[in-house]
N, C-alpha and C positions, 0 to 999 in steps of 0.2 A: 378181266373176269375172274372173280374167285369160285371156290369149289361150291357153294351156297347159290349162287348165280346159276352157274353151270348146271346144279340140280333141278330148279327153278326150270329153266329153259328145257330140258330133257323131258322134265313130268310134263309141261304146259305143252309139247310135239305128241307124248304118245298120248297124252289125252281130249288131245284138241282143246286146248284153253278151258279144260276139265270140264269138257263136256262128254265126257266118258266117266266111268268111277271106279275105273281101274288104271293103276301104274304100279313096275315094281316098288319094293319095300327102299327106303332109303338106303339101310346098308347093301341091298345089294348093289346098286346104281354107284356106291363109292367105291365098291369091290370092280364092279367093272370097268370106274375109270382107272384106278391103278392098275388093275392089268394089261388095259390097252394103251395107258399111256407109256410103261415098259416097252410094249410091242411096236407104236409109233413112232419113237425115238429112233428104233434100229431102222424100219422102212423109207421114214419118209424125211428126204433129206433138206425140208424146209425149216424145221423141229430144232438145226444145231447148226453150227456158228465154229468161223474158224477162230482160233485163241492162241494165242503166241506164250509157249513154256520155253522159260531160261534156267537151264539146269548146271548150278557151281562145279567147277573142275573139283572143287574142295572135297564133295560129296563121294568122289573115289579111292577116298583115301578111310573109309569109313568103313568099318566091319561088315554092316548088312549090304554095303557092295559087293563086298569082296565075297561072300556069301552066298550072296545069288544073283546078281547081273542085274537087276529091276531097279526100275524107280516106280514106287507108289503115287498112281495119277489122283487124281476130283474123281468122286461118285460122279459126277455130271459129264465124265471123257468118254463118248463112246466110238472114240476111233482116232487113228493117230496116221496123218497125211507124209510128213518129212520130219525127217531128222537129224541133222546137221552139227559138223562140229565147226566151231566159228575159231576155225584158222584167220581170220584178217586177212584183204580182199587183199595185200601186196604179199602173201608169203607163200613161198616159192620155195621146194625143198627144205620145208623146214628153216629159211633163212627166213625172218623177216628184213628185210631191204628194201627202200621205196626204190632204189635204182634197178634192182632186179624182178622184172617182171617176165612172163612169159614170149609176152613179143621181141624183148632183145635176145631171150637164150635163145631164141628159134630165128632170131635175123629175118624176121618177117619186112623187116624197112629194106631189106638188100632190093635195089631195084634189078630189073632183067627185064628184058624184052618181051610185051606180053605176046600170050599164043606162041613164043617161040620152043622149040625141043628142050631148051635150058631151064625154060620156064615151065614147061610139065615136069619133067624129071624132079626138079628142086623143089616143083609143092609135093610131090609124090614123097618124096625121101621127111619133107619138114610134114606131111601130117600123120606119117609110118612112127617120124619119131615121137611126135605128141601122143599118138594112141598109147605108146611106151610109159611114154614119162608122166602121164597123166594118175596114174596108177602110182606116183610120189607126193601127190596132190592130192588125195583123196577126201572129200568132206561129207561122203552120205555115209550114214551112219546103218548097218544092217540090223534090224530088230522085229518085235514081234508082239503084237497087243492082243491083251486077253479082255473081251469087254463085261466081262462077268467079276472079273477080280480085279479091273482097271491096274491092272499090272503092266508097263513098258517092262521089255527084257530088251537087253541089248545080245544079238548074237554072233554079229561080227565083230572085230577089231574093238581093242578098247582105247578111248576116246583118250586125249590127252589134253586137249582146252574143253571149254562148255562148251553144254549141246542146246542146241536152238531147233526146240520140238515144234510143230505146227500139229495143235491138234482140233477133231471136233468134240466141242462140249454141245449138251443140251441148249436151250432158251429155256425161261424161267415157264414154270406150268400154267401161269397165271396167264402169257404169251400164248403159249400153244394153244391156249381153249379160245382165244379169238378165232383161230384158223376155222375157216366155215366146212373144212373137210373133214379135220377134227371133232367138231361139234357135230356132223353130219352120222361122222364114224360110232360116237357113241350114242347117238339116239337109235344107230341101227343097230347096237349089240343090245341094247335096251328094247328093243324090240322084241330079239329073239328072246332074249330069258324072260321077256311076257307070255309070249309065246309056250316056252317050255313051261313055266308056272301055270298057266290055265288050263295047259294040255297034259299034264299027269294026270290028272281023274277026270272021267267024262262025267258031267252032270246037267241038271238043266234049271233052270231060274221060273221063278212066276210064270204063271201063261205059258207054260213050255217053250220061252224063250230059253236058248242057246247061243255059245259065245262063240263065235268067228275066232280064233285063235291063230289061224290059216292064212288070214289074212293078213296079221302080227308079224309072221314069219317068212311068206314072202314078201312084202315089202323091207324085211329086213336084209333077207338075203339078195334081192334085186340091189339094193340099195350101194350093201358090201362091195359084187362084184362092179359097180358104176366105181366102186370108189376105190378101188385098186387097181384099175384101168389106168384112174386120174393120178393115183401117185406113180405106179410105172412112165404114165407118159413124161409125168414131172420130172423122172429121176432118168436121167437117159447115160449108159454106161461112160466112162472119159477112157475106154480103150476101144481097141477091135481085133479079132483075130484073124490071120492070112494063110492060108493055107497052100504051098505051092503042088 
């Protein structure tokens, strides 16, 4: 659906298949979808899509790194999930060696009696020294996204291979105005600034008919909170907090 479409569909809701002879003006209807569609991108998390960025070790070696810490993301990044430096799944200590992996430094093939005192003791001591040594192994990268200026900053450690970003970008807007929540969302902000529009001056029409305005508004605002309900319930947090 392009933005022509989308206006089509919007005027033909508040007017009832123009059996009304009132809708707002076109500009303002394209004004409100660019503003809510800014605002939907950040709530509702059906709008963006994860994208795999592969960022050159070459690129550290460049002035405006070394400057400011940032990589410059897509206008379309509005959130950045992991960031990874892609040490190669056998490198160990900074060695790369297929023979050396983690399971021999740590003698995890050493057999022992299970359940026996040797055999707690010796997992005890081998995951005392992993928690250790893991921290020479290190592959997340510490950093910090601004989604206003799609800026990555890197604030921990500087990287020494590339980084393997998992970020979310947008869907294209053409996408997003299929979404019936979407289309829902903007016929109710189209509502309200009808609403606002016929209720700045009170007046009255032929036959001392008057316009329901009132009605404009709360269906708009009913509409809203139905439909903030339904992206909350869609977007359900991936933590929780524990309190002892």
């Amino acid at each position: 659906m392009n933005k022509i479409e989308l206006i089509d569909r919007i005027n033909g809701e508040i007017t009832s298949s123009c059996a009304l002879p009132y809708s707002p003006p076109k500009a303002e209807i394209e004004r409100i979808i660019d503003k809510e569609m800014r605002f939907l991108y950040r709530e509702y998390r059906e709008l963006l899509y994860d994208r795999i960025y592969i960022i050159n070790k070459k690129y550290y070696q460049t002035q405006q790194w070394k400057d400011s810490r940032t990589f410059q993301m897509n206008k379309c990044t509005e959130g950045i999930k992991v960031v990874k430096e892609m040490t190669g799944g056998s490198r160990v200590f900074g060695i790369n060696d297929p023979d050396l992996n983690f399971d021999r430094l740590m003698a995890s093939d050493l057999y022992l009696t299970p359940l026996s005192s040797d055999q707690i003791t010796y997992r005890t001591i081998q995951w005392s020294f992993w928690d250790l040594a893991r921290a020479f192994n290190l592959t997340d990268i510490n950093h910090d996204f601004n989604p206003n200026t799609h800026r990555l900053s890197i604030t921990g450690r500087t990287p020494v291979e590339g980084l393997f970003v998992l970020a979310l970008d947008r869907i294209p807007e053409e996408d997003a105005w299929e979404d019936t929540i979407v289309l829902d969302w903007m016929i109710a902000k189209c509502k309200l600034s009808m609403a606002r529009i016929l209720g700045t001056f009170n007046y009255q029409l032929l036959g001392n008919v008057q316009i329901n305005y009132e009605q404009w508004r709360t269906e708009g605002n009913e509409e809203l909170e139905r439909l903030r309900e339904k992206i909350k319930g869609d977007n359900p947090p991936d933590y929780f907090l524990f309190f002892s």
